[in-house]
Every structure is written in structure tokens, then in C-alpha cells.
C-alpha positions, 0 to 999 in steps of 0.5 A: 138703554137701562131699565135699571136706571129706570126704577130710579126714575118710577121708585124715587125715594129722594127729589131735588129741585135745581133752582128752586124758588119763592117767586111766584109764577117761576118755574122752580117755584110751580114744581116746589108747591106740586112736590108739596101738595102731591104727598110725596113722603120721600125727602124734598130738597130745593137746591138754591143760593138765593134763599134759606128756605123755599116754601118752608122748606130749607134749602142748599146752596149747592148741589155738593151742600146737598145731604143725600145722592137724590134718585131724581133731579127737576132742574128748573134753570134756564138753558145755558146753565143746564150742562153744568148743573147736569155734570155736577148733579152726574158726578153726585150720584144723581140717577135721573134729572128732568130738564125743564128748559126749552131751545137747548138744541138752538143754542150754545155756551160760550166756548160754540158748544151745543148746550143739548150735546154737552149735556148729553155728553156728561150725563152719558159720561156718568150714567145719568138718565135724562128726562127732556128737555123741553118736559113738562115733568111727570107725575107717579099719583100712587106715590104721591109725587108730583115732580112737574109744572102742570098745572093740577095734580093727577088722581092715582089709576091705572092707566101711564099717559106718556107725551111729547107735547106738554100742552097735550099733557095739560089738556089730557090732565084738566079733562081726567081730573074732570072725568074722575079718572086716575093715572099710574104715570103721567110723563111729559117726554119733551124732546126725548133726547135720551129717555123714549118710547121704547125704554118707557114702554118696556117698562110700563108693558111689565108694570103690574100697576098699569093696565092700559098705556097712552102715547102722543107722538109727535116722532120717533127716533128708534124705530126697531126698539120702538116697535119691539118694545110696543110690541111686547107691551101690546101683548099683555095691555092696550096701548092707544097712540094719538100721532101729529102730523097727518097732513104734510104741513103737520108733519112740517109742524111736528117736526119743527116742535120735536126737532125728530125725523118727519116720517110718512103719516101712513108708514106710521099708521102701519107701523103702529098697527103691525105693532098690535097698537090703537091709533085715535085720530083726535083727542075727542077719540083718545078721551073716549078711548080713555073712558073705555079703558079706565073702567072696562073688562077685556072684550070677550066677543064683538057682540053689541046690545043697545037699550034706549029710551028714544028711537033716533039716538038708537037708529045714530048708534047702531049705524055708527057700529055698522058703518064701523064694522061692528056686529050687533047682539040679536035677541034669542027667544028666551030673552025676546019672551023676558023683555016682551012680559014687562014692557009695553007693547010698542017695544021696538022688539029687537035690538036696539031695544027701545023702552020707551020714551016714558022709561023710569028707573025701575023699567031701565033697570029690569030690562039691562038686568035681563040683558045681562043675565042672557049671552046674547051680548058681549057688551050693552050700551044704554042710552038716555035722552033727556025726558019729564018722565024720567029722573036721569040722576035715579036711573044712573043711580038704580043702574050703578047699583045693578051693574056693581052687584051683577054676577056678570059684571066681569064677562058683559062690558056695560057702557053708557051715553047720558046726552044732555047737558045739564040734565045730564051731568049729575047723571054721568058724574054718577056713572064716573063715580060708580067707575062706569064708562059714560060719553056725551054722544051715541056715536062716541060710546060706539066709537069707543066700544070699536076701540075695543073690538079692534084691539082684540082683532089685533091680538087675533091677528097676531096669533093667526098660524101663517100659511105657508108660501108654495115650495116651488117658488124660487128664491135665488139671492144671489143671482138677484144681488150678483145683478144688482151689483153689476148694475151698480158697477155700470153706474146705473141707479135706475132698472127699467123692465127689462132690466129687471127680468133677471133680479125678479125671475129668482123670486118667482115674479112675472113680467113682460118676458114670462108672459110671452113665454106662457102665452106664445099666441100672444106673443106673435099677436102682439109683435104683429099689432107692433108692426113687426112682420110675423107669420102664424102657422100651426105646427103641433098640439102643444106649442103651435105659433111660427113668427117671424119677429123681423125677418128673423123665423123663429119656429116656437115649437119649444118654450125656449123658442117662445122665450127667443121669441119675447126677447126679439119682441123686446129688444126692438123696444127702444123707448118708454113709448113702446114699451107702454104700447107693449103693455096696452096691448097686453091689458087690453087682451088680456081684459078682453079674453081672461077679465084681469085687473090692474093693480100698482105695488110700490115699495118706498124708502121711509125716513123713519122705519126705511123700507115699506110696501105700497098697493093700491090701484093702478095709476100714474099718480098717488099718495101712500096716505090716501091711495095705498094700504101700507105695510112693513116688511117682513111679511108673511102669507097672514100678514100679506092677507091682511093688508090686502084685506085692509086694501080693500076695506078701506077702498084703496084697491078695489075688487071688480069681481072680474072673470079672472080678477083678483086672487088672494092666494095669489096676490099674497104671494106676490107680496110675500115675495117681494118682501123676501126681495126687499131684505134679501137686496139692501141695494133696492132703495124703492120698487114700482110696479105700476100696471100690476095685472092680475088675472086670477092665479097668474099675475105678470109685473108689466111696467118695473122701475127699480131704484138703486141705492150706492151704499146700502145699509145692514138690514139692523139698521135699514128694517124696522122689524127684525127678519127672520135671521136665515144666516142662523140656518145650521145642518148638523148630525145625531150620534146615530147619523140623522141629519137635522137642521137647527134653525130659529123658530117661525110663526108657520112651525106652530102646528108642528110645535105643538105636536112637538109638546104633546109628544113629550112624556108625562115625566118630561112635560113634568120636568120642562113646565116645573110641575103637571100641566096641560095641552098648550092652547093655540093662544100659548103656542102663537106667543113661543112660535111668534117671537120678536128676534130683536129680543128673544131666541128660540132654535129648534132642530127639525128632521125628515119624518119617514112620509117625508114631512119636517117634524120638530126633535127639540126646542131651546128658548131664551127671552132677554132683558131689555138691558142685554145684561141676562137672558133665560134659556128652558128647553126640551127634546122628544122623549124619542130623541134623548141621548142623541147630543140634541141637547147639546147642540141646541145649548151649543147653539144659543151659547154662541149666539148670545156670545155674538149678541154680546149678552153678559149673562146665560141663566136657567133653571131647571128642577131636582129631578132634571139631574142630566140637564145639570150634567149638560150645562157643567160640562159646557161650562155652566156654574150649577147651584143648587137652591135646597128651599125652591128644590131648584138648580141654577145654571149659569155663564158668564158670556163675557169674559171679566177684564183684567183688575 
């Protein structure tokens, strides 16, 4: 997956067009006439027998006729004569080539060859990227270059727009153009046999000319680089997505269109938010989101200030915010007392701050002036009806002019709705024109306006410190798996609850069996309501129950006795009938004397990102899409808080605000640990836990039903996100004998992180940042401490400190290029702890692991001044250089070794 290759693709300087033509309405004939118009100052060379020239322009005969090697190829052929034209244009030198063709995969040549798998073939062959087939084309409007059948150019901006649907593409272009709205790529994907997401993504997240990015997805197929690439992409910019196939039957359709894996919808939905992306429903949502983007500032707070010239459509607004989970600006005194001296006495007197139905230019402009120039807001919406007294043209002018020239014209979002119809549309031209956002309707500025609230949730989500899961919880992997695989072994696909006692126990989880054993009155009652004869007898303070389970005496007067206890009781459950008796006995006690709450936690096998984790409520029957909040693993405690917290604001789980109901530490650590159970045991393909109860903090798994998979897969191919890499985990000793740990970095280590940095001196500070800096903020140590192991690496060494808490010694980072050529290292150790061989160890470290990573390259560089740094890396086998202009010295070494010539 290069990213080299890619600059061909976004930095053209030569085009060719592959059966380019003078027939009207042909393909090679649309694309000749885009190049043309788009302005393109680079060659433009239409490859043809057929013609001298094509629209003016003189043509080759053959791609071998041709003058130059072009950077990019339209080929505008139909199917079977793509895969040679493909070799050949391989073997010129051609870097990238976009395949209009549709039906590749559904054919073959001649000799029963798959036109598409040929065609792979000699592009892979000669390293030439594929763009298609089935694309529309693409379109870089800052060049100039319009190498696509759409229909219309795209005005230049600085929004990408990437899509798998072509008629998508047209519909987003028709109504851009018709909005004034620009784009710095427009990318017709089609089929994205070769060129995705995930590579476009990369790319687009480092593009300095693109500050929002669009996706329609109708698939994926590479779910660990997508979601990596999305997520380093949505740190720096928005990314809004728009997914097909919601329903089952678009889902069918989807796939059908795409020929890609059909995913669950919800698995998706969470998929997408994990990676910190937007996801719009409709394309009246993306359009609205669209507008919000092209000219909006970053959202700096929540805080929503309406003006309006009419009650009701205020009254639709603020419902829509509130219904949304918006906040709504309140007028301080001072801002109250501004207003209330110019407007007339039946102002509404509080936001919505309604103006009148009679409200002029010079009124609207007074009033958003004062708004502005407060802190009462982070962001004003001002709303028109149409009216007699008011000229709409001249308010949008007077407020364009006002909004320009403010001081706070970066810091306060000023967004627009103008309803109406004719009215309205010169005034909203204006607002396009003056690069103000500007909707049709009350509840779609809103909306949009939510858009933005929910990606700066996102991105504060992403940067909350995880707490940390209790120390005493077991996690016993190899007791689980030893179970696991004799399970196997016996033939068995599928574990009942008592058959899972032993793989859930060594993650700390509850069932039937441990209730019995923390609750031994229990225990003999319910054997009794079971019909087995049991006697109860008081025999001391602590454990004081005497049963006998029957005919055998069991006297519980240890817990091991009560354990003994349990098993009796359950091994006389013979058939899902008794043991559901079992469990309605216990929900019933237990919602009689302690309010507990039944819940359902699931964990299905999706075809796209493999494993992901359901809860919801308890119940035979549920869909993920519709009655369950969905996440991926790994989870942490944060990420666990959040989807209960989306559980429950979206209705999928109810809290009943029982005496002893739901308890959200708790609940986040049954979800935390059936994470860990979930990477920890690839032989799980899915988990039910269906009833859940949860009686405050003890939560006991009634009814498991765990399903077995006979030839698991490795976890870089089964997860979607990369887990923590425990296996990485090294003990290791200083010189003077203290025993540290060199593991890799978790987003928990933040607070010690950042005593970590501030414990550096000055001149260390100095030598690691290049230069006087200050204090880490919390928003920079979330991003060191929060890092994507799929395509970074930072080790840290930890000790003991003398009250006995891990404090961090020394840090090594290295970030990698999405082409696995080159990764960059910095590090540093405590002031206190040089000249122990930390450094050493920890440059040892990520040696190997990027030798393992089969990375090319280890770079770094380090200042002047940083003389023993230098030293370190040569005896380790570093070239050092020194650059004498930047006063820096470069360290480099080769990971592989060079074949022999």
C-alpha cells in the first residue's frame, strides 16, 4: 500500500486518455472534453487508432507511440480489453490508470481468465496502482484537472469527497456546484479492487489543502487499515461517512453494487464511531453537514444562541437542539441589558431571542453584533421567515458584511436558515457567496450544528485517561484456553453454563455456581424450591446453613462446603428446562430482596470487523441493529463507560433505578473483562449471556451459551483494532541491579506520563523537544499515550517507586509511515536514571521489534548538544551524520539486510 505511488495519483503532470474518441456521448469522448475544460496545464494525450486528433488534440496510436511515461491513465475501453491495455500501460511506466469499465468480475477472456484477476495481476506485477473499476473517475479542482465522466466539473475548496457509488457522486456534485461549494478531491472509488479507503485516507489525513473528508460507503474490505487510517485521519480533521445498507435488504443491494463483504449495519455504526468518524444517515444530512464544514471555524464549546424573526420556527430549532442533546446559550445580565435598550418591548427576552416579526437589516444586525461580541455563545443561528417588513436580500447582505469584519468571527460559528423559497434564495446565495453556512430549514441548521458538537464529543472522548480495571480481578489465559481446547478436542462447538464455569471464573465473572457460593441461604432455598430434600440448621455466625441436596449432608460451615453445595444442586440439572427453573428462582429472589435488573451481554463474529460486543436488555429475541448498543474490542474502562452510556441514551438498556439495579463501575468491568476473554481466546467465535443480573455491585451470568470456533484465527486478522500487544511485555535490570518492566505504552499511563516529562530537567527537556518548551497539556500527553499499535510504537520502562506505585524511568517512540519503509524514534530517560543502560535497552527494544515489523529503515535525530545519544546509536549499529546547516545529527539503520547483486 504505497503512499509514494499515491503522489502520482494527487500530483499528476502527464495524462492519458486509453481509447479516447470524437463520438459523441462515448466515454473517451466525456473525459477529453473534462481534461480540456478543467484547465489542466500538464500534457494531455489521447491514445487512439482510430483518429489523428481528438477534440484538436493529436493522438497516438498505441500506448508505446506515446512521448512520455503519463503519471495517470483514464482507460475508457470496454472490459475485455482492459487487461492488456493495463499490461502494456505497466510496463510504460504508467504509475496509476482509472478503469471506467464496469462487469470485470462477471467476465472472462478467451482463454476462462477473470478479466478483474488478470488485471490485478499485471498491474501488481509491475507496480501500477488501480483506480476502479466501475469509477466514475476523480477530479483535483486546484489543478485543474478533471480526469472523469461527470457530468460538471467541481469548484476548487477544501473539502475530499471519496465515493463507491458514482451516482452519488453526481448528485453530491450537481448540488455543491449549486451551493458554491468547493472541493480539494473528488474520488469516484467504484469497486476498490486495489486503491481504498484506508490508503486515500492516509493520504488525504496529511494533506495540507484538505481540512474535512466525506466518505459513501457501500463496503470495506480491510477493516484494521481502515479503521487505523480513519483514526489517525479524525484526529486532525472531520471525516463524515454516509453508509448503504442499513436495512437487510440494503445491505443485500449494497453488496450486490460492490461486490464487498455484507457487514452488520450496527457493527458499523460502531465501527465508524470508535474510529472518532461522523456518520450522516441521508444525503439531506451529509448536504447539511457538507455546508457546516465548508465554512465553519472548529467548535470551541456546546453553547447554541438563536435570533429569530418569528416564534415558531424558533420554538422547531430549539426542540430540535434539545431533543438532540444540545445545550442552549443563556443570556447573562450584561447582554440581557444591551438587547433589552434597542429592541422593542415584546422581545422574547431569552434565547431564542425573538426580534420581531417586523425586524429590518439594521435591527438583525445590532442584535447578532451584541451576540457576538458577549461569551454567552459558542455559536448563533439566525433565522428568517419571509416577511413585508423586512427585505431578506439586505439582511443577508448587512449581516455578511458584519460577520466578515467581526473581531470574533473565528471564535463565534455564525450559522444561517433563510426559509422560503423564492424569497429566500437570492438571500442564501448571498450567505453561499459570503462563505456563510445557510440551510433551508430550522431543524436542518441544527442538525448540522449537532454535527459539530458530536465530533468535538468524539475527539474528548478519545482523549479521556482510562481508569484503571481493579488489580484483584483474575485473568487467567491459560486456564481458559487449556478448557477451551480440550472442549475442542471432545468435539464439543457449543458451552452451556456449566460448562463455562471454569473458562469465565479466570476472568473474574460470575455464574450460577459463584452465587451459590456467596450466598449459601440461597443455595438451600433454592435446592428446596427444586424439590430436592434440604434441611437448614444454624451452626455458626458466619457460614450457618446445613442442607442436604439428596440425601447427601453437606455441613456448609466452610465456603468450600457451600461451593460442594452448588455443584450438587447443579448436577442434578439434567435439561435446559431446569436449568431456566434454576434461573427464575434466582431473578426472582434476588428482584424480591436486593432490586436487581436483568440485562443480555452478547458477543457476535461480524463478516467485516470479526468480533464485536452486544448489550442491551434481557430477552429471547433481538436484533444488534435495533436493541443492542454495539462496540469492538479492545475496550477499556472509558470505552466500556461509553457504551453503557450509549446504551442507555439511546433506550437500548434501560436504567430501572432499582434498589440494587445497575452499577456503572461494575458493569464496565464485566465489559472490560469479557474483552480481555474475547482477544485473550480466539477459539470463542460468539458469547450469550442472556439473563445478566445485575444487583448493584455483584453481577452473576445466569444462563452462558459460548460458541466454538475449530480453526481459530491469529488476532491480526480476527480483531479490528489492534490490542494491546502483551507479548511485548519484558523484565529487564540497571546496572545497579533495579528491576524494571519495558512494556508498551497504555492510554491508563497518562498520569504517570506526564509526571514522567515534567520530571526532566531543563537541559534534557531541551535536548528531547529541540529547543524550550512547556508543560505537556492534557490534549498532547492523550495523543503519546493513546497510540494506534498497528502503526506506531512507544516502550516505556517502569519500576516500583519506594510507596510502592509503578512510576515511569524512560520513554522510546517511533511513528511509521504508511508504507512500512521508515519509522522515526525520539526518546528520553529521567534525569535521575541516565548512565544506568536504560537508553540502551529501550533503543534495543524497538530495534527488534521494527526488525520483527519488517520495517526498512530506523531513523532519528537528535541536537548538537545530545553527544551521548549519538554515541548510543553507533555502537548499536546507527550510521550517524551530521547535518552542520540544521545543527542536527542524524542516526540511521538499515533493518533489512541488502540482497546480494
Amino acid at each position: 500500500m504505497s503512499q509514494r505511488t499515491l503522489n502520482s495519483m494527487f500530483k499528476p503532470k502527464s495524462v492519458a486518455i486509453i481509447g479516447a474518441s470524437n463520438g459523441k456521448n462515448r466515454a473517451g469522448n466525456v473525459v477529453m472534453k473534462n481534461l480540456l475544460s478543467g484547465g489542466f496545464s500538464g500534457p494531455i494525450m489521447p491514445v487512439t487508432p482510430k483518429y489523428e486528433a481528438v477534440l484538436g488534440v493529436l493522438a497516438y496510436p498505441n500506448i508505446e507511440s506515446l512521448p512520455l511515461k503519463p503519471d495517470l491513465a483514464i482507460i475508457c475501453t470496454a472490459a475485455p480489453k482492459v487487461p492488456a491495455i493495463v499490461e502494456r500501460l505497466a510496463q510504460f511506466g504508467c504509475k496509476v490508470a482509472i478503469i471506467n469499465a464496469s462487469g470485470m468480475g462477471n467476465q472472462t477472456d478467451a482463454d476462462g481468465n477473470n478479466l478483474l484477476e488478470l488485471t490485478q495481476q499485471h498491474a501488481k506485477r509491475y507496480g501500477m496502482r488501480i483506480l476502479g473499476p466501475n469509477s466514475l473517475g476523480m477530479m483535483l479542482p486546484n489543478l485543474g484537472l478533471n480526469a472523469s465522466l461527470a457530468h460538471t466539473s467541481a469548484l476548487p475548496g477544501k473539502i475530499a469527497f471519496v465515493s463507491q457509488s458514482a451516482a452519488i457522486c453526481t448528485t453530491v456534485l450537481d448540488w455543491a456546484n449549486n451551493k458554491g461549494i468547493g472541493f480539494s478531491s473528488f474520488i469516484s472509488l467504484g469497486d476498490a479492487t486495489d486503491i481504498e479507503f484506508d490508503e486515500l485516507l492516509d493520504f488525504l489525513g496529511r494533506d495540507s489543502r484538505t481540512t474535512a473528508i466525506l466518505l459513501y460507503i457501500d463496503s470495506i474490505n480491510e477493516k484494521r487499515h481502515f479503521l487505523s487510517a480513519a483514526r489517525a485521519a479524525a484526529r486532525n480533521k472531520p471525516i463524515l461517512v454516509i453508509k448503504s445498507g442499513r436495512s437487510l435488504e440494503g445491505t443485500t443491494a449494497a453488496k450486490l453494487h460492490t461486490g464487498g463483504i455484507g457487514g452488520n449495519d450496527a457493527v458499523y455504526e460502531a465501527a465508524f464511531r470508535r474510529a472518532g468518524m461522523l456518520r450522516v444517515n441521508d444525503l439531506i444530512e451529509l448536504f447539511a453537514a457538507v455546508e457546516t464544514l465548508a465554512h465553519s471555524s472548529p467548535l470551541l464549546g456546546e453553547r447554541l444562541a438563536i435570533m429569530t424573526n418569528g416564534g415558531g420556527p424558533a420554538v422547531l430549532a430549539l426542540d430540535q437542539l434539545m431533543l438532540g442533546g444540545g445545550k442552549a446559550a443563556t443570556l447573562d445580565r450584561e447582554t440581557f441589558q444591551a438587547l433589552d435598550s434597542f429592541l422593542p418591548n415584546t422581545w422574547s427576552g431569552q434565547n431564542p431571542v425573538d426580534i420581531g416579526g417586523d425586524a429590518d437589516a439594521t435591527r438583525y444586525a445590532q442584535v447578532l453584533e451584541k451576540l457576538m461580541d458577549s461569551n454567552i455563545a459558542d455559536a448563533i443561528l439566525v433565522l428568517h421567515s419571509p416577511s413585508a417588513l423586512g427585505d431578506s436580500v439586505e439582511i443577508a447582505n448587512q449581516l455578511s458584511k458584519l460577520i466578515a469584519n467581526h473581531p470574533n468571527r473565528n471564535r463565534v460559528n455564525v450559522l444561517t436558515n433563510w426559509s422560503g423559497e423564492d424569497s429566500a434564495y437570492q438571500a442564501r446565495k448571498q450567505f453561499n457567496r459570503a462563505g456563510i453556512p445557510t440551510y433551508r430549514t430550522p431543524e436542518g441548521a441544527v442538525g448540522a450544528f449537532m454535527h459539530m458538537v458530536e465530533y468535538r464529543r468524539n475527539q474528548k472522548l478519545l482523549q479521556e485517561v482510562p481508569q484503571s480495571i481493579p488489580d484483584n480481578l483474575p485473568t487467567n489465559v491459560e486456564l481458559a484456553r487449556q478448557t477451551l481446547q480440550a472442549a475442542l478436542e471432545n468435539k464439543k462447538r457449543v458451552l452451556e453454563t456449566h460448562e463455562s464455569t471454569q473458562i469465565l471464573k479466570a476472568y473474574g465473572l460470575n455464574t450460577i455456581e459463584t452465587f451459590f457460593a456467596n450466598n449459601a441461604a440461597e443455595a438451600g432455598e433454592i435446592a428446596q424450591e427444586l424439590g430436592f430434600p434440604v434441611a437448614l440448621k444454624v451452626q455458626s455466625p458466619d457460614i450457618h446453613h446445613k442442607s442436604d441436596v439428596h440425601g447427601v449432608m453437606l455441613n456448609l460451615t466452610s465456603k468450600q462446603e457451600v461451593v460442594h453445595a452448588a455443584d450438587a444442586i447443579m448436577s442434578r440439572v439434567h435439561s435446559l428446562n431446569e436449568q431456566a427453573r434454576i434461573e427464575g428462582i434466582i431473578v426472582q429472589k434476588m428482584a424480591l430482596t436486593a432490586g436487581a435488573q436483568e440485562i443480555r451481554v452478547a458477543v457476535i463474529n461480524d463478516p467485516v470487523f470479526g468480533p464485536a460486543i452486544l448489550l442491551g436488555e434481557g430477552g429471547s429475541e433481538w436484533q444488534p441493529a435495533t436493541d443492542a448498543a454495539v462496540a469492538l474490542p479492545p475496550l477499556n474502562m472509558t470505552l466500556a463507560r461509553y457504551m453503557v452510556i450509549q446504551a442507555l441514551k439511546t433506550h437500548k438498556l434501560k436504567d430501572r433505578h432499582l434498589p440494587l439495579g445497575l452499577n456503572m463501575h461494575a458493569l464496565c468491568v464485566l465489559l472490560t473483562q469479557i474483552s480481555h476473554l474475547i482477544i485473550d481466546c480466539p477459539e470463542i467465535q460468539g458469547l450469550d449471556l442472556n439473563p445478566v443480573l445485575c444487583a448493584g455491585e455483584k453481577i452473576t451470568l445466569l444462563d452462558v451459551n459460548i460458541q466454538l470456533q475449530e480453526s481459530p484465527q491469529d488476532n491480526s486478522t480476527r480483531l479490528a483494532i489492534c490490542p494491546y500487544p502483551k507479548e511485548l511485555e519484558q523484565r529487564a535490570q540497571l546496572k545497579n541491579g533495579r528491576d524494571i518492566m519495558l512494556r508498551p505504552i497504555l492510554p491508563e499511563d497518562e498520569p504517570k506520563h506526564l509526571a514522567f516529562d515534567n520530571s526532566l530537567s531543563d537541559e534534557d527537556r531541551y535536548k528531547r523537544y529541540f529547543g524550550v518548551r512547556s508543560k505537556m497539556t492534557h490534549e498532547e500527553m492523550a495523543v503519546l499515550t493513546q497510540i494506534d499499535y498497528a502503526r506506531e510504537m512507544a516502550f516505556i520502562a517502569t519500576a516500583k517507586g519506594d510507596d510502592g506505585e509503578e512510576i515511569t524511568l524512560g520513554a522510546i517512540r517511533a511513528s511509521i509511515d504508511p508504507d512500512n519503509t521508515e519509522a522515526e524514534f525520539a526518546m528520553a530517560v529521567r534525569s535521575d536514571h541516565q548512565g544506568q543502560g536504560l537508553g540502551k535497552l529501550l533503543l534495543e527494544k524497538l530495534i527488534d521489534y521494527y526488525k520483527a515489523n519488517d520495517t526498512e529503515v530506523l531513523t532519528g535525530f537528535t541536537m548538537f548538544e545530545n553527544r551521548s545519544m549519538a554515541n548510543l546509536a553507533k555502537r548499536l549499529g546507527f550510521t550517524v551524520t551530521f547535518d552542520m546547516e540544521e545543527h542536527l545529527i542524524k542516526m540511521d539503520m538499515a533493518l533489512k539486510p541488502t540482497p546480494n547483486k
